[in-house]
C-alpha positions as CSV (number, residue, x, y, z in Angstrom):
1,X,18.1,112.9,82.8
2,X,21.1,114.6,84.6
3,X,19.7,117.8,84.0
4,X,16.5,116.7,85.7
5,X,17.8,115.1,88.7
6,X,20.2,118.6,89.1
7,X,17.1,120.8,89.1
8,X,15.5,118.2,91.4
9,X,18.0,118.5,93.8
10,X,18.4,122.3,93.5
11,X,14.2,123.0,94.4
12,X,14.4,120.6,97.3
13,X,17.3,122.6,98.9
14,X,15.7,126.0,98.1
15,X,12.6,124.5,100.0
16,X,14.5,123.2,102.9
17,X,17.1,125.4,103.7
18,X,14.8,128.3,104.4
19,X,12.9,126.1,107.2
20,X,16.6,125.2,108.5
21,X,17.8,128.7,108.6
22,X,14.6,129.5,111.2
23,X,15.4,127.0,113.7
24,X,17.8,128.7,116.3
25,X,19.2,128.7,119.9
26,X,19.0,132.3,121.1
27,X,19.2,134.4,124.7
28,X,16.5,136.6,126.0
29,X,17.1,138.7,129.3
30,X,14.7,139.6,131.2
31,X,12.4,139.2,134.5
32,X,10.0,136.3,135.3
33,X,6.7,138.0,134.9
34,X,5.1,134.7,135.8
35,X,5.3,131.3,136.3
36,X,2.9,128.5,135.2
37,X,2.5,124.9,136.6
38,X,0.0,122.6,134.9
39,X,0.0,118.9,133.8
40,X,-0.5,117.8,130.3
41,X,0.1,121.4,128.7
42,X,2.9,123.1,127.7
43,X,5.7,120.7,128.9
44,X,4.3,120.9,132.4
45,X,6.0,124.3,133.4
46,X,6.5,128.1,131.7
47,X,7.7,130.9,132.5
48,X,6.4,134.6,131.3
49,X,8.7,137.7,130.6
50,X,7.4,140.5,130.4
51,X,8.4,141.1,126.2
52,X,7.1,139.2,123.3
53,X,10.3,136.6,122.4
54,X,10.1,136.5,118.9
55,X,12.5,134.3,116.8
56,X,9.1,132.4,115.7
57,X,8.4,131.6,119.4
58,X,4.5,132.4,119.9
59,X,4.1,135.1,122.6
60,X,6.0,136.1,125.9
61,X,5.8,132.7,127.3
62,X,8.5,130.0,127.3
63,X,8.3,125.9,128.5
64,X,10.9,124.6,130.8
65,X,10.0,121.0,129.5
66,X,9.3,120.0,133.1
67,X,7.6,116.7,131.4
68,X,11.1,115.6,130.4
69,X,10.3,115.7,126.3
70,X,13.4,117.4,125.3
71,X,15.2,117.2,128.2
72,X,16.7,114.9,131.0
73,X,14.2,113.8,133.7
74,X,14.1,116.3,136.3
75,X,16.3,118.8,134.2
76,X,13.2,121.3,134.0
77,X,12.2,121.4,137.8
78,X,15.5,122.3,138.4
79,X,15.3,125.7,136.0
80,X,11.8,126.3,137.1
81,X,13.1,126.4,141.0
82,X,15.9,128.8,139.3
83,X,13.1,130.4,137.6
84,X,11.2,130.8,141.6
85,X,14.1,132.1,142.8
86,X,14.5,134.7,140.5
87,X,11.3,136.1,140.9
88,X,11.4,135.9,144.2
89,X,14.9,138.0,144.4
90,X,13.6,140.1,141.9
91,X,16.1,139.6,139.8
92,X,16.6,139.2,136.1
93,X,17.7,136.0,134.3
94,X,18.9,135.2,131.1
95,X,17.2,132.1,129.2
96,X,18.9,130.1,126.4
97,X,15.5,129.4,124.2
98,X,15.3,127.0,121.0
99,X,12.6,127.6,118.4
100,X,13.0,124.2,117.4
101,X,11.6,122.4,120.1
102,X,7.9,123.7,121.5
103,X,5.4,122.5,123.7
104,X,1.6,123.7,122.3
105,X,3.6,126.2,120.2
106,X,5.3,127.8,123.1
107,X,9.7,127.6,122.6
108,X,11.9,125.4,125.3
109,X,14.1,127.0,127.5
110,X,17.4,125.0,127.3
111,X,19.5,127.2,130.1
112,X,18.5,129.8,132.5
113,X,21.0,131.9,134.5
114,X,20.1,134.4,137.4
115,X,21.9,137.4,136.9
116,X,23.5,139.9,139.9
């Protein structure tokens, strides 16, 4: 019985330790290639750099959760008019991006800073 409940225990960590290891917070740097605006899809508001992201995020695009999902009310409009200003400057940013959270598969941005 022991012995049973020990090997139990030992498959259901091998199976869910691998799918906790992929979730991460990582940084891309980068330009804003693009910016998207549209209700009901993809937190409301992305940005595009101009790279693929990786880290299990689907393509070049990432959500600033301007719906509020993950994120305080209002927390995403603020790093999307970051995101404007950026682009406008033509300068790059760095994005803080988790892997956990997604809208329609695309990663949320948790931080974005404009750099000099």
């Amino acid at each position: 019985m022991k012995k049973n409940v020990i090997k139990g225990l030992t498959l259901a960590a091998l199976v869910v330790m691998p799918t906790m290891s992929m979730a991460e917070v990582f940084w891309k740097t980068g330009t804003v290639n693009r910016i998207l605006i549209e209700t009901g899809k993809y937190g409301g508001c992305m940005m595009q750099l101009p790279f693929n992201i990786g880290h299990d995020c689907a393509s070049s695009w990432a959500s600033f959760d301007c719906d509020g999902t993950y994120s305080d009310a209002g927390q995403g409009d603020r790093m999307l008019n970051v995101a404007l200003i950026a682009q406008t400057m033509e300068k790059s940013v760095s994005i803080k991006i988790d892997n956990a959270k997604k809208h329609n598969g695309y990663c949320v941005i948790k931080r974005i800073d404009i750099l000099k």
